[in-house]
Residue, then its C-alpha position, 0 to 999 in steps of 0.5 A: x425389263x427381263x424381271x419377267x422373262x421376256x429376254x432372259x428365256x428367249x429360245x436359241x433356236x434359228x428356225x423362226x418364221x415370225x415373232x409376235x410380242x404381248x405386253x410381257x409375253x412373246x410367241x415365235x412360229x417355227x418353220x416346222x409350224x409349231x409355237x414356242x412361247x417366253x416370258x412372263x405366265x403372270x396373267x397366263x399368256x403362256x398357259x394352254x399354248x398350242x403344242x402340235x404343229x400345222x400353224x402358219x400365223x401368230x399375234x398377240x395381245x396383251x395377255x392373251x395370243x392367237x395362231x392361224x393353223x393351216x387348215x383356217x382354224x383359230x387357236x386362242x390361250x392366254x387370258x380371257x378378262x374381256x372375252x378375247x378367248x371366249x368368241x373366236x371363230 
């Protein structure tokens, strides 16, 4: 399906370290460390990503995504309908 975004927006950047994928939503990690995002804002897993750099892992949820900085600190964005976001370390 790309109703929603997900193969019709994909960045055509060669810089990726990791991709991690959600239900309609995708997260790639660039070497520089920063985070790029694509597909579907429905249930807003794309809103309040990660804008600056420093990040060495990436995951995703359903609708809601994680990334590991470099300094051991957890970012957390997306939805928050069962508390993904609310008790992160």
């Amino acid at each position: 399906r790309s109703s929603d975004g997900q193969r019709n927006d994909a960045p055509t950047l060669a810089d990726f370290v990791a991709i991690a994928c959600g239900a309609c939503h995708n997260v790639g990690l660039r070497n520089d460390g920063t985070v790029v995002t694509w597909g579907d804002v429905t249930d807003n897993q794309r809103n309040d990503a990660p804008t600056s750099a420093g990040f060495v892992a990436i995951a995703c949820g359903c609708w809601h995504s994680v990334a590991l900085r470099n300094d051991g600190t957890v970012v957390t964005w997306g939805e928050d309908f069962q508390g993904q976001r609310n008790d992160a370390p």
